[in-house]
N, C-alpha and C positions, 0 to 999 in steps of 0.2 A: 945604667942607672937612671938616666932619662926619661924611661921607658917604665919604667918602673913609678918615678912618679907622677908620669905621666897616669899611669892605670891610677892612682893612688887619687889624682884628682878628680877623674874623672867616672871612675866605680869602683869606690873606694870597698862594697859590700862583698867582691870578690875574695878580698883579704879576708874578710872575716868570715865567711864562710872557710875559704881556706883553714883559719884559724879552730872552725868550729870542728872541721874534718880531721887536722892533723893531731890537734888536743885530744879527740874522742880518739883516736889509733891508740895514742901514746898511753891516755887512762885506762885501755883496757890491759895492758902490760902486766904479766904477774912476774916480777922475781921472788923465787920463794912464798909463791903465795898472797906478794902484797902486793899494789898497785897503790898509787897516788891518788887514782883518782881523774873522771872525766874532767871537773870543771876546775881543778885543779892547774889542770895541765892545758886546759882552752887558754886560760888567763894567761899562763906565763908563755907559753907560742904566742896568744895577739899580744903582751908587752914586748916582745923580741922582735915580732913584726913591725909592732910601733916603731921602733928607734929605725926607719927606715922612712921615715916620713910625718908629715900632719893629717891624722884622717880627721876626717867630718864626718860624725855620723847626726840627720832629724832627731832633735829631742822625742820626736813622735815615735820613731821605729825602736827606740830603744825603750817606750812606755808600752809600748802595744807586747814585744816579745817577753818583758816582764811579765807583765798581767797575764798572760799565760799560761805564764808557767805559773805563777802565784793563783790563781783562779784556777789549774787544775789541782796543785798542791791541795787547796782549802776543800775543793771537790770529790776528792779522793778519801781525805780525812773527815769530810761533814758526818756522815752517821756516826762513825767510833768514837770523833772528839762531843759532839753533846749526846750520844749512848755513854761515855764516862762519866757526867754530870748525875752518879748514881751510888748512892751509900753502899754499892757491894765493891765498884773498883777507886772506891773513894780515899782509902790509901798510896796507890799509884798514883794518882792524879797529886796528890800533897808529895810525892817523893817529885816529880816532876817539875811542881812548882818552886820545891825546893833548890832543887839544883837549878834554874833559867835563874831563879830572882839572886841567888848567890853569884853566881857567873855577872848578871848584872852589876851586884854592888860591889864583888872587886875590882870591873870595869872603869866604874866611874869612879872608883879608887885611886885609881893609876892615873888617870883622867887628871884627877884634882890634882895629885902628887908632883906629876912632872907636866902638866898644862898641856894636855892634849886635845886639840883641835878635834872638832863632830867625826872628823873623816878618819881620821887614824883612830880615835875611839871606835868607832863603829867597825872599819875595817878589822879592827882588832878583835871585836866579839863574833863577828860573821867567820874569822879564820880559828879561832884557838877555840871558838862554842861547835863548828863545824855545819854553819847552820849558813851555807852559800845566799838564800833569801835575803839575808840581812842588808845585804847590797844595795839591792833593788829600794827596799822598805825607808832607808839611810837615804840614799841618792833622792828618791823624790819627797822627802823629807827637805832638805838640804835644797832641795829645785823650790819652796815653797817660803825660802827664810827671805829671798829679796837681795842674796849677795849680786855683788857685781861680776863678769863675766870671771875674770881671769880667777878671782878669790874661789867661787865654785870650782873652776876648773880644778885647782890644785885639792879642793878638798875633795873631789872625786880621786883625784891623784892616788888620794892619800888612804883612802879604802881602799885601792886597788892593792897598794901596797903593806897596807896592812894583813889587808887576806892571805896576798901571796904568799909574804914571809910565815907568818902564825895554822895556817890552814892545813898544811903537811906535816908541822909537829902538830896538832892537835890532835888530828885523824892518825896519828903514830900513838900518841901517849892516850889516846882512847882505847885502840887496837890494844895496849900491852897491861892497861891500869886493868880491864873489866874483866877478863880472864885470870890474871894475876895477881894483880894488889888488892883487889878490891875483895878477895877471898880471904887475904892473910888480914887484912883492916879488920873483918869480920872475925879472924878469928877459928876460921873454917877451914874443913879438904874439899873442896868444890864437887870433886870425884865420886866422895862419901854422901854428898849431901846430897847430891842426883840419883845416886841411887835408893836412899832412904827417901826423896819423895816419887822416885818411879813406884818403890813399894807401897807409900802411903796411897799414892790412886790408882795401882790397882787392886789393893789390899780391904778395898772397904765389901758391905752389903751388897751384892747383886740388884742389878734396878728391878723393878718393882713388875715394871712391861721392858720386853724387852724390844721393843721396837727401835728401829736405826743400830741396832747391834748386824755388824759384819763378818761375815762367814764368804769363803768361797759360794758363789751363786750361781745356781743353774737351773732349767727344766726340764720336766719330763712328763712324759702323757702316760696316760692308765685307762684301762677297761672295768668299769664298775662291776663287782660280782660281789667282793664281800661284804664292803660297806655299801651297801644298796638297803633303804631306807632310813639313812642317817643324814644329820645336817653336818652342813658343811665346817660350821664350825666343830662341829663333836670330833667331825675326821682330821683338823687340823689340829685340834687339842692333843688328840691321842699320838700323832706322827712328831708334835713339838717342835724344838730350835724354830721355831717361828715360820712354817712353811705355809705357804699359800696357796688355795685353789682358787688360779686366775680364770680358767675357763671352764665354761661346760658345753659340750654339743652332746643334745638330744634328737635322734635321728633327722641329723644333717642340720639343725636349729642350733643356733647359740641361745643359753639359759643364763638369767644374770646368776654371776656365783656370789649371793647374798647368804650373809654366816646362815640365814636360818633357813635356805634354799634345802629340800631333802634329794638328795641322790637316788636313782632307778638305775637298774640291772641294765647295761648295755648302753650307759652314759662314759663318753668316750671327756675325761678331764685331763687337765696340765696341770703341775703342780710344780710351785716354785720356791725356793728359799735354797738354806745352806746343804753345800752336796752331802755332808755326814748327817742329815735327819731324810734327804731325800729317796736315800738306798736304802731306807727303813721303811719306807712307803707300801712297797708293793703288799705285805703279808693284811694290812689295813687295809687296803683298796681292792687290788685285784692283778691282772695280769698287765704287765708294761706293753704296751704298743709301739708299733714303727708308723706316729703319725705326723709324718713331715709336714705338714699343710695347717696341720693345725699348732703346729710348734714353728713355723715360719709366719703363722699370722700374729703372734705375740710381739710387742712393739720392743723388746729386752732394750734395756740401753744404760749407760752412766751418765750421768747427767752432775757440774755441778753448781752446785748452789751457794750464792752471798748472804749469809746471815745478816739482815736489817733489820731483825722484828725487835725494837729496845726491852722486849716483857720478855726478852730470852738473855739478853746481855748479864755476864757473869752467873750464870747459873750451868749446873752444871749439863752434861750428856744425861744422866738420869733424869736428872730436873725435866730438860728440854722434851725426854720418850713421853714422861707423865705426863707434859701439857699437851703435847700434840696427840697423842693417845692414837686412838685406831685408825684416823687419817695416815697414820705409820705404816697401817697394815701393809705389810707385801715392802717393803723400803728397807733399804740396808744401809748403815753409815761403812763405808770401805774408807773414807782418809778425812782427814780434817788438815786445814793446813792457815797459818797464822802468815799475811807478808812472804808468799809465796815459802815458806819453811813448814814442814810438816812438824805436827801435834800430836804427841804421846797421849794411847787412845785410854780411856778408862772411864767407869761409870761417873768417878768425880772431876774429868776434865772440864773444868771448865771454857765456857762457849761465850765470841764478843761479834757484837756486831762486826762485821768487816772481813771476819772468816769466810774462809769458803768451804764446805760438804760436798762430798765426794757420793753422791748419793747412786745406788747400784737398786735396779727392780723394772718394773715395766713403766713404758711412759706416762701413761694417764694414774696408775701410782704414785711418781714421783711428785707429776705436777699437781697432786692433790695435797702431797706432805710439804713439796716446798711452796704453797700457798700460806702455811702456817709457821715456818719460817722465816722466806724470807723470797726473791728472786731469781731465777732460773737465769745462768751467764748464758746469752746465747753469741754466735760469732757472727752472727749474720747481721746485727744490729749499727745501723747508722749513726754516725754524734747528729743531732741536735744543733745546728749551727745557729740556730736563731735565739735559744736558749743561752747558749753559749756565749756570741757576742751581748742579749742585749743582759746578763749576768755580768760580766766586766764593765760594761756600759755603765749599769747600777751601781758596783763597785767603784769605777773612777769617781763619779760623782758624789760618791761618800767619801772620798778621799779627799776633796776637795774644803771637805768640811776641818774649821779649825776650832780648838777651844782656848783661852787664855787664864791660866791658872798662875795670877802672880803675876812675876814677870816672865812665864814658862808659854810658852806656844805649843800647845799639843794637837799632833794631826796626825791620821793613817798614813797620808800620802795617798796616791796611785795606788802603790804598791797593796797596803795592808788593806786600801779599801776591795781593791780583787778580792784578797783573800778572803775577809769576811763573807764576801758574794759569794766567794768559791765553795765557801762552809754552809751556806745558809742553803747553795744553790744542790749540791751535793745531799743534805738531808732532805731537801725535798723529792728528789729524785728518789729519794728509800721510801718515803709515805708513799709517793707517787709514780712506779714503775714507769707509768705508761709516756711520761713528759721528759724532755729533758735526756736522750739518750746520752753517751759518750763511752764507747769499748774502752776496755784496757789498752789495747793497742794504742787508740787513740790519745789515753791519756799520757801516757808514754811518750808520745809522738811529741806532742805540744810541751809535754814538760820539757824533752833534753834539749827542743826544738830552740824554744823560749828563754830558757836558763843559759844554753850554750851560745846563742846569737845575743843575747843581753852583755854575759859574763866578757864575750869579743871583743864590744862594743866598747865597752867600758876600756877592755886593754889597750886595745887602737888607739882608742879617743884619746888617751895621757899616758902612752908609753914614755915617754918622756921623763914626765914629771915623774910617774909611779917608780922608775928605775933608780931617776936620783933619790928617790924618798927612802928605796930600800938600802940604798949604798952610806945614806946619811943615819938612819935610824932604823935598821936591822938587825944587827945586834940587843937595844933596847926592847923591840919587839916579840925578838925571840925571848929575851927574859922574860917579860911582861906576856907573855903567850903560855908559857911553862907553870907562869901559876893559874892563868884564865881559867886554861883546862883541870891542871890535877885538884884545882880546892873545893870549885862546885862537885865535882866527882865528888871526892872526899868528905864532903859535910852532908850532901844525898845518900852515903853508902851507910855512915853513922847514924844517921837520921831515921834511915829505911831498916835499920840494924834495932837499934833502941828503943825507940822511938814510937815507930808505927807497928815493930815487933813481926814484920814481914821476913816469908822464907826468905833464907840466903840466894838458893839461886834463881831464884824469880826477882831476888832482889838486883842481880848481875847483868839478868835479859833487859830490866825494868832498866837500869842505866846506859846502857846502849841504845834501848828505844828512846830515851830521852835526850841524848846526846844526838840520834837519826843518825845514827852510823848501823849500815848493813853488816859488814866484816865484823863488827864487832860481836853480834849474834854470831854469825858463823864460827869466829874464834872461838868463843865460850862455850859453845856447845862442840866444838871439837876438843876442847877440853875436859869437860865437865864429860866427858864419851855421853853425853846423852842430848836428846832436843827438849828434856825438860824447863831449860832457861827460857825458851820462845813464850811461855805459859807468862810471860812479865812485860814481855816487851809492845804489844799491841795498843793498848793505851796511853803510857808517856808517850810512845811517839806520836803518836795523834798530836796530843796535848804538847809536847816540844817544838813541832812542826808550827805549830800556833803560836805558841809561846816564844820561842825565839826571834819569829819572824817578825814579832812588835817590837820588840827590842831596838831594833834602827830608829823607829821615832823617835823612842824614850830618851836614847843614846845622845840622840841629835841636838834634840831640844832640853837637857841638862847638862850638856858641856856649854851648848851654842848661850845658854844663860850664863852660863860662869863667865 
């Protein structure tokens, strides 16, 4: 045991790594499909660690792994959440708002009721809202009031402990309400209603051009004999499904293939699009050739693309063919996918910034069409480390900032001034590809990196105290957690129901996205047997991700007034 604290005093960051290691094992865990949860299960391994010693962790290390994670949060969401700020998805956004500011005001409900202290209020919305940020945003809220050592200390406690207990019923009673209640509330068979909107889009008018329409894709080379003095376009009009003449060689010379280029007797072309217009080809053209050379210099590839352009947000795939028009030519939509979950394809799907296009055709195609969209993901791409720290930089020092409203102290904190950086810093990155890199991977990295070495921190730091907090006031919590979660639900599902007159289950995706729970979309749509729900979910969570995560000031500084 000695030994032990001896490690404890002397690199105390061991443990919490440890912590950060064995919590992530244990979150990936599925019984029956469920899982608790990574940060979850970080917390309560470092409070069990805690009772094993006094750790010290630098105020500094535990602001820095925040910011983070909150500055990539904000980064990830900057295009979708101000591409929201838009009269087409401007109903989501009000159902969104709905459910955070109710969640709020039954917070500070319970708050006034039974005299709850900043730290267990706030623990309490970050665990039963499911919105782990809140922590962070809370804490250096709370790091800015002027308490004395040991007072903070316990109020850090006491978020700890309010997450712990409230944060696994919440992520339960979310998992079971949005598949389930939230159908029967409405009044609905969720099963019915998925299918009646799979009909509704793909039921409508055919688009107009059909460009980004996908079909199996391939090519094939031809010898010009019959259409020999015809333009290119006449021979792609007459063969249809959208097929393209990428090349031309005329004795041994490539010929640009411009629509109104005319064709000559013994011009050897490629023609590409869907394979059921392509084996129609030959009676038009002429006789198929075996020309490897010239069918190996064709760049074919799949490429996909992040929808950023805000003149395409909430509009549909037809919408999108019409504006980007012949820049289409030769492009094929093969997937669309929302939050890594694939999108039910139809002329009326609607398209939000933050998607990604599954775009199939030759390279300097694509990259002509997704000019017009939006950004090509490439892998090979570097974060931007200087963008990166001096955007958190920015952020702290707006966090810094306080206002005094009354006798109310309002300030971002640390915490929420990242984030704003992280939103601010994030949209500019979609105006401006070229600044500001950060991969997926990367963002990934830093978020569980940041969140998981924060959430440790915090365990460590007041296992102690957070254990007697749950043994004393657990119970309580749990109560007080059980309504956190089901009333904002509940008054968002009514609200989204009557109200704003929104589909049922766009209305189901749309409260999961807002809540930021992943499983919950997967539930719903293993329900509903369709991914129609995902068509709801892209924007609340934006908007929730935001929203919740100010939450810890507001919490802090309207109890810390009482």
């Amino acid at each position: 045991m000695e030994t032990v604290r001896w490690i404890i005093s002397t690199a105390p960051e061991v443990f919490l790594l440890l912590a950060v290691a064995i919590g992530t094992v244990l979150g990936r865990i599925k019984i029956h499909g469920f899982s608790i949860g990574t940060t979850a299960c970080v917390l309560i391994v470092a409070v069990l660690i805690g009772q094993l010693g006094n750790f010290a962790f630098p105020p500094v290390l535990r602001t820095i792994l925040f910011s983070l994670f909150v500055f990539t949060i904000g980064y990830k969401s900057g295009p979708e959440f101000f591409a929201s700020l838009s009269i087409r998805t401007l109903a989501q956004v009000a159902m969104a708002l709905v459910l955070g500011g109710t969640g709020l005001l039954v917070v500070l409900v319970f708050a006034s009721a039974f005299g709850l202290g900043p730290g267990t209020a706030s623990g309490l919305a970050a665990g039963a809202l499911t919105q782990s940020s809140v922590i962070g945003t809370a804490s250096g809220a709370l790091a800015q009031l002027g308490l004395p050592k040991a007072l903070l200390e316990q109020q850090e406690a006491n978020i700890a402990a309010g997450y712990a207990v409230t944060y696994v019923l919440g992520y339960i009673l979310t998992l079971i309400y949005v598949p389930f209640i939230a159908p029967k509330l409405m009044g609905i068979n969720l099963k019915d209603e998925a299918k009646k909107l799979e009909i509704e889009l793909s039921g409508g008018e055919p688009p107009k051009t059909e460009n980004l329409h996908y079909r199996k894709f391939q090519a094939r080379a031809y010898r010009v004999s019959v259409s020999a003095g015809r333009t290119v376009k006449a021979i792609e009009e007459e063969i249809g499904g959208r097929t393209v003449i990428e090349r031309i060689v005329r004795q041994g010379s490539d010929i640009e293939p411009h629509l109104d280029t005319v064709l000559e007797a013994g011009d050897d072309i490629v023609i590409a699009g869907p394979t059921a217009a392509i084996v129609r080809a030959r009676p038009a053209i002429g006789t198929e050739i075996d020309a490897d050379e010239i069918l190996k210099a064709m760049p074919g590839n799949v490429i996909d693309v992040l929808v950023d352009s805000r003149k395409l947000h909430g509009r549909s795939v037809q919408d999108v063919a019409n504006r980007v028009g012949t820049d289409a030519r030769g492009v094929f939509l093969r997937a669309l996918t929302r939050m890594g979950r694939d999108v039910p394809l139809s002329a009326d799907t609607r398209i939000y910034v933050g998607d990604v296009m599954t775009l199939v055709g030759t390279s300097h195609n694509i990259e002509r069409a997704a000019a017009q969209v939006g950004q090509i993901l490439r892998s090979s791409d570097r974060t931007d480390i200087s963008f990166l720290a001096a955007g958190i930089a920015v952020g702290l020092l707006a966090g810094l900032v306080s206002l005094k409203i009354g006798g109310i102290a309002l300030t971002l904190g640390g915490g929420g001034g990242a984030l704003v950086a992280g939103l601010v810093c994030g949209w500019l990155r979609s105006r401006r590809p070229t600044m500001g890199a950060m991969p997926p991977a990367a963002q990934q990295t830093l978020s569980d990196l940041g969140l998981g070495g924060f959430i440790a921190a915090i365990g460590l730091g007041n296992g102690h105290a957070a254990w007697l907090a749950i043994q004393t006031q657990g119970g309580l919590l749990v109560g007080m957690g059980f309504v956190v979660t089901l009333v904002p639900l509940m008054v968002a599902t009514l609200f989204a129901r009557h109200v704003l007159r929104m589909n049922p289950v766009v209305t189901c995706g749309a409260l999961a996205g807002a809540m930021t729970v992943d499983a919950a979309v997967t539930g719903v749509c293993e329900v509903a047997e369709s991914q129609t729900p995902v068509l709801g979910v892209a924007v609340p969570y934006a908007v929730g991700n935001v929203l919740l995560t100010v939450l810890g000031p507001i919490i802090v500084a309207a109890t810390s007034a009482g």
